[in-house]
C-alpha positions in Angstrom: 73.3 112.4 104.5 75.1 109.0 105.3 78.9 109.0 106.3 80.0 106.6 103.9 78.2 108.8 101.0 80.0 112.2 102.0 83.6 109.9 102.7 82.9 108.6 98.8 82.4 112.2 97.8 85.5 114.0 99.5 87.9 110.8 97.6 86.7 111.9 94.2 87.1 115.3 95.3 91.0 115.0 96.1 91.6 112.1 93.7 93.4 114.3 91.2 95.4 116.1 93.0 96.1 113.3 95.0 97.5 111.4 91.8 100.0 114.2 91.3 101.2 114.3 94.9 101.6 110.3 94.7 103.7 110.8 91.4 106.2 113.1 93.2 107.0 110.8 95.9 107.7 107.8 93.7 109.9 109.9 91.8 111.6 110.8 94.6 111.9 107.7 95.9 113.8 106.3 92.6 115.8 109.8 92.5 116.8 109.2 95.7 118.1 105.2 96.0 120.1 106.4 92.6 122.0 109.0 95.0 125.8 107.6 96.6 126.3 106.3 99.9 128.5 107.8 102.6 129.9 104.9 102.9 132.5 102.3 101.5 133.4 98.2 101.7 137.3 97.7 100.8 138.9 94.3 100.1 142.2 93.2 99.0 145.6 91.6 99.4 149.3 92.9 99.4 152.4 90.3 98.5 155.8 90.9 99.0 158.4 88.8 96.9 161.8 89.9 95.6 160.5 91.1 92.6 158.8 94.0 94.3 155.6 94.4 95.8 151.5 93.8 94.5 148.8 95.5 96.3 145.2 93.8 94.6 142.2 95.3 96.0 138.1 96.5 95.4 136.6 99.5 97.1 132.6 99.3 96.7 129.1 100.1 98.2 126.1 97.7 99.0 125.5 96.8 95.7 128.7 95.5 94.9 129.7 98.6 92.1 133.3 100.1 92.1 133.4 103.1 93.6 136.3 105.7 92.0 139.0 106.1 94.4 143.1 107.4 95.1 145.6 104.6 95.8 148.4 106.4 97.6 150.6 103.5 98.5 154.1 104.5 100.9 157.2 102.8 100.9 160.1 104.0 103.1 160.6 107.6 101.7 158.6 106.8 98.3 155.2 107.7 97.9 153.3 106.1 94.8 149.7 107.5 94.0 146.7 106.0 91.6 143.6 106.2 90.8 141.0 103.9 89.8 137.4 105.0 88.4 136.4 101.7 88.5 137.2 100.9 92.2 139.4 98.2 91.4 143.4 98.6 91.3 146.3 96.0 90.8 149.7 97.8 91.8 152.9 96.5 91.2 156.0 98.5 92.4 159.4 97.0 91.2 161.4 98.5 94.0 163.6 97.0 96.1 161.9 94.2 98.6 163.9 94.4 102.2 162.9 91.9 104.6 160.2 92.6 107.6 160.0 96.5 106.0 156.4 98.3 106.2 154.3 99.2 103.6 151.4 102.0 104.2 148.7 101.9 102.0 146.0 104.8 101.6 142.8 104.0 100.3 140.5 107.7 99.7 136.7 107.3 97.9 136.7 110.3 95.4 133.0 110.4 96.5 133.6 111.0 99.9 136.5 112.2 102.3 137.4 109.5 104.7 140.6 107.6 104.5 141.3 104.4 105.0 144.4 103.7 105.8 146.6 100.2 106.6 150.0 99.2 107.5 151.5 96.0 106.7 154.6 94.3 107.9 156.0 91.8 104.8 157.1 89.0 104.6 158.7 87.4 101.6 156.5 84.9 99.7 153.5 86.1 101.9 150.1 87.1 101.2 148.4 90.0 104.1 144.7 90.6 103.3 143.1 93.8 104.5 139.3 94.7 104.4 137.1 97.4 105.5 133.4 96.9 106.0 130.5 100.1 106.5 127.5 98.6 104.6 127.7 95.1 103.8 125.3 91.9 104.7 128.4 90.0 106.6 132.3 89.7 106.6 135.3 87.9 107.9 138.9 89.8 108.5 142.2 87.9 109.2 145.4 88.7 108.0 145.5 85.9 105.6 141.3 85.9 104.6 139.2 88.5 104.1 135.7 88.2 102.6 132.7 91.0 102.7 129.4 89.7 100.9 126.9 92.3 100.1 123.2 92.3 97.9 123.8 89.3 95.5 127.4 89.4 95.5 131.2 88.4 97.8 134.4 89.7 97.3 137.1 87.3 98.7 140.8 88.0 99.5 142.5 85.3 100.6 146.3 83.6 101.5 146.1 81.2 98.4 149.0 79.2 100.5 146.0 78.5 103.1 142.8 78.6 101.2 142.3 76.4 98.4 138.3 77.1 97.6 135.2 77.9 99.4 131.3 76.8 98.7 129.0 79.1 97.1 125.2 77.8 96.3 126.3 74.2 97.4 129.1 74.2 95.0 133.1 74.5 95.0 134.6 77.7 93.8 138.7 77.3 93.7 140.5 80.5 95.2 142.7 80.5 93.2 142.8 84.2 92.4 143.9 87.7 94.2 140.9 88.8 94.4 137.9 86.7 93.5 133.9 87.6 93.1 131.7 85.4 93.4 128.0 86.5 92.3 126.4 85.1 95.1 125.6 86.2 98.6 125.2 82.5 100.1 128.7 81.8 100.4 130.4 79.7 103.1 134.5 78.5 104.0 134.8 75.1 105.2 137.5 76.7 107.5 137.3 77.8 111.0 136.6 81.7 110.3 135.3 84.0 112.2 132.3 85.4 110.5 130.5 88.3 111.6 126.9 88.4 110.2 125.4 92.2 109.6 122.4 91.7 108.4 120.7 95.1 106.4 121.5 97.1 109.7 125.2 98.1 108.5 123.5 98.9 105.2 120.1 100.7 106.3 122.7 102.5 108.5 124.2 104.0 105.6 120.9 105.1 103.5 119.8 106.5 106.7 120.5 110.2 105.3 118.6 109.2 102.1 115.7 108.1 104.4 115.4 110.7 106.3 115.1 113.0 103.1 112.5 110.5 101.8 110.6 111.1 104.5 110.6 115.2 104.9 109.8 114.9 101.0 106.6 113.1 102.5 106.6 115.3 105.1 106.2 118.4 102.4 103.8 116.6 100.2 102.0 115.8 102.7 101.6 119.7 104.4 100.9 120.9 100.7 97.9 118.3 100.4 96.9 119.7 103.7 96.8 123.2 103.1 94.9 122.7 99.6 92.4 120.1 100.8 91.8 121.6 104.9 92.2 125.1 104.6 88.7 125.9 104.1 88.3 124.9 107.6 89.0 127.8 108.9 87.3 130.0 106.6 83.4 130.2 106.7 82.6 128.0 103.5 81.8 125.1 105.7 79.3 126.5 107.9 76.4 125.8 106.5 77.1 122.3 105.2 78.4 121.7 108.8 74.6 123.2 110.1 73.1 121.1 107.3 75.2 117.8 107.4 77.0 117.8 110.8 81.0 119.3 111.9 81.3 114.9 112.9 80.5 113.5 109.3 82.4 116.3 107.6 85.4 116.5 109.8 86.0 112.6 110.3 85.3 111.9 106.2 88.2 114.6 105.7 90.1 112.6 108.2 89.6 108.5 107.2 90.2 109.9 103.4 93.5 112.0 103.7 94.6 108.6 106.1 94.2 106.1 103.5 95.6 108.2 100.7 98.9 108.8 103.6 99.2 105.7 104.0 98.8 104.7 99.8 101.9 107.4 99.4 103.9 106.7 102.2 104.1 103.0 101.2 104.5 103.3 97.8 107.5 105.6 98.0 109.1 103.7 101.1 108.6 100.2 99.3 109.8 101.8 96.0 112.9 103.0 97.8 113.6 99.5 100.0 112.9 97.3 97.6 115.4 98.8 94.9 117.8 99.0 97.8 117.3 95.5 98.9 116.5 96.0 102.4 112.9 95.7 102.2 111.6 94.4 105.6 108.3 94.9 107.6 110.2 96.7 110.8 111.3 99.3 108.6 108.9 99.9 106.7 106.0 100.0 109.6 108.6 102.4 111.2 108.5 104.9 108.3 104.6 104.7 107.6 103.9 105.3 111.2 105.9 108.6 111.2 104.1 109.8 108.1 100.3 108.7 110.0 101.7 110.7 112.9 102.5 113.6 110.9 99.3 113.9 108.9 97.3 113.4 112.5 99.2 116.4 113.6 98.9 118.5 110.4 95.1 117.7 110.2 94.9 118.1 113.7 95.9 121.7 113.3 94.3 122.3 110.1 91.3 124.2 111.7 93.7 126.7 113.8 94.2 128.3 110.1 96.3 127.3 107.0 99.3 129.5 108.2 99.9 128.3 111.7 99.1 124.6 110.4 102.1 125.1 107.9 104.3 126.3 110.5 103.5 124.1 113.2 103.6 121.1 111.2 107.7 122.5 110.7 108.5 122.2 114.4 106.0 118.6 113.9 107.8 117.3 111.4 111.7 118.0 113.1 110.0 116.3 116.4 108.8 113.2 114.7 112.2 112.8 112.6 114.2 113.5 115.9 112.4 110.4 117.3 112.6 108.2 114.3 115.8 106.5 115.1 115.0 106.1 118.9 111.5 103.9 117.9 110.0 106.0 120.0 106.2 106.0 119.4 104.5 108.1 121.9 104.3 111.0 119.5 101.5 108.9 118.3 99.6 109.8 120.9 100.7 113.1 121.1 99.6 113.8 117.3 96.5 111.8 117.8 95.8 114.1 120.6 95.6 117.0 117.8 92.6 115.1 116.2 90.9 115.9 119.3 91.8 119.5 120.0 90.9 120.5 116.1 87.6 119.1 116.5 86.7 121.2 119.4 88.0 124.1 117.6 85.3 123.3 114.9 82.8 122.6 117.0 83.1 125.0 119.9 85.3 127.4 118.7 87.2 127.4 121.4 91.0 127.7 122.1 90.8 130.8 120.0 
């Protein structure tokens, strides 16, 4: 019986159930990317003037959407405190405006518990921009300019006494505003500036948590696969196919078909996940679908030891490979591939028993 025949045969065998497995990753992959970030970009301005004081600002995430958040603004012995659900606030306090005084201004995501907190000294007629950057594609902070551009969009704070306008797409935008967006991500200030370019890492940083549950979700699909579709190896079903067709052909079909149906789920959910994030690039994604390959090498690698001991293993497995994730470490390739090796002298000589 050919190997290409028996490989053909154990695909249709596992299609279906296959199918369902595939489902629940992408669904967790768009369940997931819906989730909130740990994290927060803030931009603004404060003016002093002897009418009082304005404090303009926008507290966001990577996508440029408000995110809810308490104002808590102090002023000598005053405190003021507000709070916007839409992430953007425009506080005016008519008190009494005294010369080189400090304002401190509290800025606390309701999604989250870090505070971000600034302290301004004012000076009349005087714009002071502030920003805060944690996942954004690149960002410039001076006390009289502060810009943050993330995923299609910029957010620009800036001294209007200074800066007159800036170029978007090849084009002049007047700033002649607060606070002014600009949907756009290509943005540049025909000003000296100095602009510090992120990239996705400031942003990849910050789904890191919703990776990493991404991938023990494949982790777990992939161990439930394995203990419906390899358990019978260490039963006694399989011996006499194994007399009759070969332990090579049977055990290495199982093995080529659960790889290519690994690597069909891991890159769907993955792509699914960094594409509706907007970081989609090769490095991470190659970094992702070769933990997932390492895992199922490992799992199937174990598989003939017994369906019990493969599920636990593959526990301590999956912690290892996760734990080396963010070091790009690959050597537990080898180590995993190393478990092909050992489960097919299992099968075949029964030994390590």
């Amino acid at each position: 019986m050919r190997f290409s025949y028996i490989f053909t045969l154990e695909v249709r065998r596992i299609l279906i159930t296959f199918s369902f497995i595939l489902l629940i990753g992408l669904s967790s992959s768009i369940l997931l990317v819906q989730l909130p970030t740990f994290s927060a970009n803030i931009v603004g301005v404060s003016e002093a003037s002897v009418y009082g004081i304005r404090v303009v600002g926008y507290v966001f995430n990577s996508h440029g959407e408000g995110l809810p958040s308490k104002i808590i603004i102090q002023y000598y012995k005053h405190e003021y405190t507000f709070t916007t659900f839409n992430g953007s606030f425009n506080i005016f306090l008519n008190v009494t405006y005294i010369d080189g005084s400090t304002i401190k201004l509290n800025i606390e995501p309701i999604i989250f518990s870090p505070i971000f907190s600034y302290q301004f000294t004012l000076v009349p007629n005087h714009f002071i921009t502030f920003s805060h950057v944690s996942s954004a594609i690149e960002g410039i902070n001076t006390q009289t300019l502060s810009m943050i551009s993330v995923k299609g969009k910029t957010f620009i704070a800036a001294d209007p006494n200074l800066y007159q306008y800036l170029v978007s797409n090849g084009k002049y935008v007047s700033l002649n505003y607060y606070l002014l967006e600009v949907n756009s991500d290509n943005v540049s200030l025909p000003y000296e500036a100095p602009l510090i370019y992120y990239g996705n890492s400031l942003i990849l940083q910050s789904l890191s948590p919703h990776l990493t549950v991404l991938l023990v979700t494949i982790f777990a699909l992939i161990d439930v696969f394995n203990y419906f579709e390899l358990s019978v190896f260490p039963r006694g079903e399989l011996k006499g196919i194994i007399r009759f067709v070969g332990i090579e052909r049977i055990y290495f079909s199982k093995l080529l078909a659960g790889l290519i149906l690994t690597l069909i789920l891991s890159t769907i959910s993955f792509i699914t996940f960094l594409e509706i994030s907007g970081i989609l690039e090769m490095s991470i994604l190659v970094k992702y679908l070769i933990d997932s390959l390492a895992f199922y090498l490992g799992t199937f690698g174990l598989s003939p030891f017994g369906s019990k001991n493969m599920i636990y293993s593959s526990v301590t497995l999956g912690i290892y490979i996760i734990g080396l994730t963010y070091y790009v470490n690959y050597a537990y390739v080898l180590l995993t591939s190393l478990l092909i090796i050992i489960g097919y002298l299992k099968l075949k000589y029964n030994i390590f028993s």
